[in-house]
Backbone as CSV, one residue per row, in Angstrom:
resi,resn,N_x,N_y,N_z,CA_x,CA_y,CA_z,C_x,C_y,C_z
1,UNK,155.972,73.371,122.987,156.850,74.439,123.437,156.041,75.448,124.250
2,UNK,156.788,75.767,124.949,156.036,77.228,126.199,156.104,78.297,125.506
3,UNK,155.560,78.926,124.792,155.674,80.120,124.154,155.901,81.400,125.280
4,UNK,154.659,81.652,126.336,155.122,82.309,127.378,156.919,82.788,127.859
5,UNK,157.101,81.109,128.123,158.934,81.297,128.649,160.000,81.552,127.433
6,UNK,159.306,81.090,126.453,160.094,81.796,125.143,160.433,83.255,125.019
7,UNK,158.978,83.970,124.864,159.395,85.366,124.876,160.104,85.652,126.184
8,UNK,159.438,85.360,127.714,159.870,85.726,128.297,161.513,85.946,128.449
9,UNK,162.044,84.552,128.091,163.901,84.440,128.108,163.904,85.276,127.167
10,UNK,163.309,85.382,125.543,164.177,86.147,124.775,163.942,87.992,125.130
11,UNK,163.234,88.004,126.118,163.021,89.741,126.365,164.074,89.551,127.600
12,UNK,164.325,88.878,128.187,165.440,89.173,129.186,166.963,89.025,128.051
13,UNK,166.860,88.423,127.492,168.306,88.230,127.126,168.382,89.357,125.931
14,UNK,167.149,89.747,125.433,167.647,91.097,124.604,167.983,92.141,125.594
15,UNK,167.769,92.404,126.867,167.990,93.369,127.546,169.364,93.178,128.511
16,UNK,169.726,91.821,128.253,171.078,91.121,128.874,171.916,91.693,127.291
17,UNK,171.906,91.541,125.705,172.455,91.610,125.213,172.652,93.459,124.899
18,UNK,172.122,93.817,125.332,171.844,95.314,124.935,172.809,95.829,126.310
19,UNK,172.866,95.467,127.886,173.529,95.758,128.717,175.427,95.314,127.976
20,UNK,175.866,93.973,127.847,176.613,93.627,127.673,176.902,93.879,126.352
21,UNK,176.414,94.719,125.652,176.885,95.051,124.160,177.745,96.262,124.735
22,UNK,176.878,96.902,125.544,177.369,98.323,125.831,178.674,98.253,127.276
23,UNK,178.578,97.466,127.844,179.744,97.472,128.649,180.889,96.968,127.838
24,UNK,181.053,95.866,126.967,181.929,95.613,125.983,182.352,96.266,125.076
25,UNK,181.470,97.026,124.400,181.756,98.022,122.827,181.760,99.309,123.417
26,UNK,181.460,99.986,124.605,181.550,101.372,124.462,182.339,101.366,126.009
27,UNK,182.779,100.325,126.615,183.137,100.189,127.811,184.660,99.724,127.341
28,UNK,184.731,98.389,127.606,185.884,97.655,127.573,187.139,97.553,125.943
29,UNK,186.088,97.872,125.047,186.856,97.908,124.097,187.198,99.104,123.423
30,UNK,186.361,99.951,123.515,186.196,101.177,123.217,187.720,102.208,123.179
31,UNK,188.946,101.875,123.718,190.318,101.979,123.538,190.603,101.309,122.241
32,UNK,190.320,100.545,122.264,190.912,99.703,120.908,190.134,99.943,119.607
33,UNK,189.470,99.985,119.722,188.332,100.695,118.677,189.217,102.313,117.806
34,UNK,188.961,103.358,119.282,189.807,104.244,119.216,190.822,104.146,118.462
35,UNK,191.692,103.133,118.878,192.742,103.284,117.980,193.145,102.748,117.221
36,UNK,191.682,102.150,116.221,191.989,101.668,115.246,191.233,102.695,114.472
37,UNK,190.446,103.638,114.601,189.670,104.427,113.971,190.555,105.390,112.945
38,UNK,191.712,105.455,113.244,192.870,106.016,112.040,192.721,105.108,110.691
39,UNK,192.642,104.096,110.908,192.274,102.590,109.670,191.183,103.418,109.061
40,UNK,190.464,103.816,109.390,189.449,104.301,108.510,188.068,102.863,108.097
41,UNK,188.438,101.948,109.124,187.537,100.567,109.348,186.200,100.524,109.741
42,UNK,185.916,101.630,110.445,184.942,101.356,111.703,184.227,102.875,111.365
43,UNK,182.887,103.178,111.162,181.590,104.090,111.170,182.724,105.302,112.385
44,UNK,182.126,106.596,112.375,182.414,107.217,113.754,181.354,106.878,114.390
45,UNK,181.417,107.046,115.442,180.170,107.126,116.590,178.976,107.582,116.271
46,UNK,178.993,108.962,115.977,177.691,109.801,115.294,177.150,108.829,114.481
47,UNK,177.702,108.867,113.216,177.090,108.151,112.182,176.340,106.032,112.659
48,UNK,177.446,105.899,113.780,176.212,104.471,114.387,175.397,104.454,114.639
49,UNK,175.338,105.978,115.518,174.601,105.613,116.507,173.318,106.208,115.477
50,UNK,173.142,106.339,113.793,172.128,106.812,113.198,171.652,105.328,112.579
51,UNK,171.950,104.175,113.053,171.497,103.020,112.541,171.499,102.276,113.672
52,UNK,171.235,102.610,115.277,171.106,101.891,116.287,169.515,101.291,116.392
53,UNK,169.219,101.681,115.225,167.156,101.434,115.083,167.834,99.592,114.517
54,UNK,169.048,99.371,113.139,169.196,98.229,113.037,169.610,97.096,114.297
55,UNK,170.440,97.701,114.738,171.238,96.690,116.163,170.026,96.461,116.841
56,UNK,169.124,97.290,116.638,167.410,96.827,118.040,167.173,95.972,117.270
57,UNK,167.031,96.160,115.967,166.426,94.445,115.188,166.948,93.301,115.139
58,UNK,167.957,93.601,114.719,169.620,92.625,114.697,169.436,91.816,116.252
59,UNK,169.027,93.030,117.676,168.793,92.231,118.597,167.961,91.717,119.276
60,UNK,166.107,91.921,118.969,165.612,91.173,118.808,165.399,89.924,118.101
61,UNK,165.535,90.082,116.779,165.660,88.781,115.806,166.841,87.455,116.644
62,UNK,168.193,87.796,117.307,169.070,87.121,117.748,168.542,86.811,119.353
63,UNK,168.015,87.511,120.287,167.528,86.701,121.073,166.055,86.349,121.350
64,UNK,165.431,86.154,120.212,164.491,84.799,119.797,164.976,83.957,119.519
65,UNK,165.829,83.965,118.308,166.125,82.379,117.963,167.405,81.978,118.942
66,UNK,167.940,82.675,119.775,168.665,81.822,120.700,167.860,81.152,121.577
67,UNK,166.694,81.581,122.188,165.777,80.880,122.980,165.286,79.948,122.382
68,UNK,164.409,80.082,121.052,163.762,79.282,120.277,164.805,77.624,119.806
69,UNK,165.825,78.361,119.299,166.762,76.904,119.693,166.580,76.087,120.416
70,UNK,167.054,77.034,121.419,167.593,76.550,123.039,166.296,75.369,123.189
71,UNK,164.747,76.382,122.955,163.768,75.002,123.341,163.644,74.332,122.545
72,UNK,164.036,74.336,121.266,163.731,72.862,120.256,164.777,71.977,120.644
73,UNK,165.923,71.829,121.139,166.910,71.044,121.607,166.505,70.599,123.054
74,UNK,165.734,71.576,123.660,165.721,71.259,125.473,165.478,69.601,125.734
75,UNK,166.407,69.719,126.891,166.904,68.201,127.472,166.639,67.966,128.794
76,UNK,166.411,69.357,129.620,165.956,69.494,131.113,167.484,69.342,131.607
77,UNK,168.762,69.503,131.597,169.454,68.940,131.736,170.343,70.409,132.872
78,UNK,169.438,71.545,133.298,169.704,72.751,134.122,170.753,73.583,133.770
79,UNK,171.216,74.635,134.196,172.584,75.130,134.130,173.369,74.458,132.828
80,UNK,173.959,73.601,133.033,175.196,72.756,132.031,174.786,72.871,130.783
81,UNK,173.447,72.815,130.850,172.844,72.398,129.286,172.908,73.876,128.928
82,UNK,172.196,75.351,129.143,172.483,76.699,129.357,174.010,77.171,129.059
83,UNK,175.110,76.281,129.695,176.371,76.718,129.586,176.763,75.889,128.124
84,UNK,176.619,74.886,128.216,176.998,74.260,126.759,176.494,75.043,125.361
85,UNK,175.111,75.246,125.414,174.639,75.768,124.535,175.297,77.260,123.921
86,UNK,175.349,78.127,124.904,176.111,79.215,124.946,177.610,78.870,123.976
87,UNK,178.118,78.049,124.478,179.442,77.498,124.095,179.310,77.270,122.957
88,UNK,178.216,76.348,122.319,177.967,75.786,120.968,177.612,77.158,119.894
89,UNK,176.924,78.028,120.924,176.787,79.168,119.982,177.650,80.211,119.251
90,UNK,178.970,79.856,119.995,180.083,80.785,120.213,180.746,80.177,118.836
91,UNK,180.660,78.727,118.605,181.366,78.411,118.143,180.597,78.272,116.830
92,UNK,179.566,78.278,116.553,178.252,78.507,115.353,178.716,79.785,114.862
93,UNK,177.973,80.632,115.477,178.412,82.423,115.192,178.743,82.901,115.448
94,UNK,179.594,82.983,116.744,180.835,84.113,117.078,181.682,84.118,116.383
95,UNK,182.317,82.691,116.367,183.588,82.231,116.232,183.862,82.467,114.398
96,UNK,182.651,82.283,113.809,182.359,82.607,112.173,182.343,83.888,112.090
97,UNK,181.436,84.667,112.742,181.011,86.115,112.338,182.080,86.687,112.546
98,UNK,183.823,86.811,114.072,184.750,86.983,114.037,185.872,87.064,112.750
99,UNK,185.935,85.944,112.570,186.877,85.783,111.451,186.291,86.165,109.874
100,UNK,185.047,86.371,109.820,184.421,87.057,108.569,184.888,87.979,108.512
101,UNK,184.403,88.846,109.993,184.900,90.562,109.826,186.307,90.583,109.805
102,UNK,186.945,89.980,110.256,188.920,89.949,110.011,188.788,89.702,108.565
103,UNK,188.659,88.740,108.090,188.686,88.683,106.116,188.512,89.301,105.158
104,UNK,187.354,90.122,105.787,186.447,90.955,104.771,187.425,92.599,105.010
105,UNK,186.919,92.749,106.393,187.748,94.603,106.683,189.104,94.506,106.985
106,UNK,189.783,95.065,106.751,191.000,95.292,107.745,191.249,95.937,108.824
107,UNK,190.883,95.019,109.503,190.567,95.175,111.234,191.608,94.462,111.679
108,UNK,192.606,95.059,113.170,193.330,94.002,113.364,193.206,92.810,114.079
109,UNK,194.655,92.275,113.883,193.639,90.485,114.503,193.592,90.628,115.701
110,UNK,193.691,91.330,116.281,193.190,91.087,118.094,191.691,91.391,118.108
111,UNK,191.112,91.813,117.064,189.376,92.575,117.273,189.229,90.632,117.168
112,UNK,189.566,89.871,116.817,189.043,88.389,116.294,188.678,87.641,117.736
113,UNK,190.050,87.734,118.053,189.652,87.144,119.577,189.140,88.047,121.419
114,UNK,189.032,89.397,120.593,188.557,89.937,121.458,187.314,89.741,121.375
115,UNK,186.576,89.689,120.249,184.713,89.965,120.366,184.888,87.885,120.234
116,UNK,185.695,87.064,120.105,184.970,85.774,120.091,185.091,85.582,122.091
117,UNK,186.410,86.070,122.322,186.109,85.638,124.142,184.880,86.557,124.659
118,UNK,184.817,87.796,124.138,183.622,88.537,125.074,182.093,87.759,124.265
119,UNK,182.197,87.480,123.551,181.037,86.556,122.593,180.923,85.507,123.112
120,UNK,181.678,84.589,123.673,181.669,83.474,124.424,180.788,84.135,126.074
121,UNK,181.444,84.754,126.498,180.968,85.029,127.832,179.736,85.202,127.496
122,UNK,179.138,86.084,126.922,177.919,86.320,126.415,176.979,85.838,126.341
123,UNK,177.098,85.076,125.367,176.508,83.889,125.064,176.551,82.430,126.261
124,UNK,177.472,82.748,126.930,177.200,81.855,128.207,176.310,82.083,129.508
125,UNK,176.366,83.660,129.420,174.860,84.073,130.571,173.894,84.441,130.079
126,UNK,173.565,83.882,128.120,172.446,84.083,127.550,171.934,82.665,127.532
127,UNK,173.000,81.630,127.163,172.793,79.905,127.728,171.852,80.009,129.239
128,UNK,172.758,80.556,130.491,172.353,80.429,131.536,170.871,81.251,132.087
129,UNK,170.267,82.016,131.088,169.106,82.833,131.208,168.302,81.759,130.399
130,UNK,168.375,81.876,129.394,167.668,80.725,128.905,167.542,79.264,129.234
131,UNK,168.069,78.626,130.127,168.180,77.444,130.740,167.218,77.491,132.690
132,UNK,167.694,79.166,133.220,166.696,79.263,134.000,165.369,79.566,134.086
133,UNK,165.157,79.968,132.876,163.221,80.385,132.443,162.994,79.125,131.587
134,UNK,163.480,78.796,130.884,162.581,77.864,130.112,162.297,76.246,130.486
135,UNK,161.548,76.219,130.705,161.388,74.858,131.518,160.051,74.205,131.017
136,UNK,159.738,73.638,130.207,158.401,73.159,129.590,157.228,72.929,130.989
137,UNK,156.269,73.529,130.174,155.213,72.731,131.453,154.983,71.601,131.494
138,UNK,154.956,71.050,132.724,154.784,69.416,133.098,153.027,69.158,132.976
139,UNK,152.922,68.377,132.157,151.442,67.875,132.134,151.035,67.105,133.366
């Protein structure tokens, strides 16, 4: 394994997941959030943003082992293989971690398929970052 292109993908894609956390959760969803915050479901803002030291770990730890995967499976197979993977991931832990938080909180069901489609996308230009850096060295 290339250790080099390892970190390298997983320091781009923590800084890909840290952009797209924040255009999604404080951007795009951030209405809906709002108005579920009467539920009494969801931290206020203040009080998150006093455990945003966890989400830095939460997002380092998650894009290592998406890379680290990515190269114990690598197939050379470009792009597709990047987009599949993404896909496979969606459906590993988005698609689980989604419907946990619907089970567990009472959150409504649109938060389920809102964070699994923006989780999919996600995870598909974290496939496609990781599929363009990591490329084993050729002996």
């Amino acid at each position: 394994m290339d250790w080099k292109k390892i970190i390298l993908a997983a320091v781009i894609i923590f800084v890909a997941l840290a952009l797209t956390e924040f255009i999604i959760h404080s951007g795009i969803l951030s209405g809906a959030y709002k108005a579920a915050e009467p539920l009494g479901k969801f931290r206020p803002a203040g009080e998150i943003m006093c455990y945003i030291w966890v989400k830095i770990i939460i997002g380092i730890v998650f894009s290592f082992f998406f890379v680290f995967i990515f190269a114990k499976g690598y197939e050379g197979k470009g792009l597709m293989e990047g987009i599949r993977y993404g896909i496979y991931i969606t459906c590993f832990f988005t698609f689980v971690m989604a419907y946990t938080q619907f089970v567990i909180y009472g959150i409504p069901y649109s938060f389920v398929w809102y964070w699994i489609i923006s989780g999919l996308i996600q995870n598909v230009i974290f496939g496609i970052i990781a599929a363009l850096i990591y490329k084993p060295k050729t002996v």
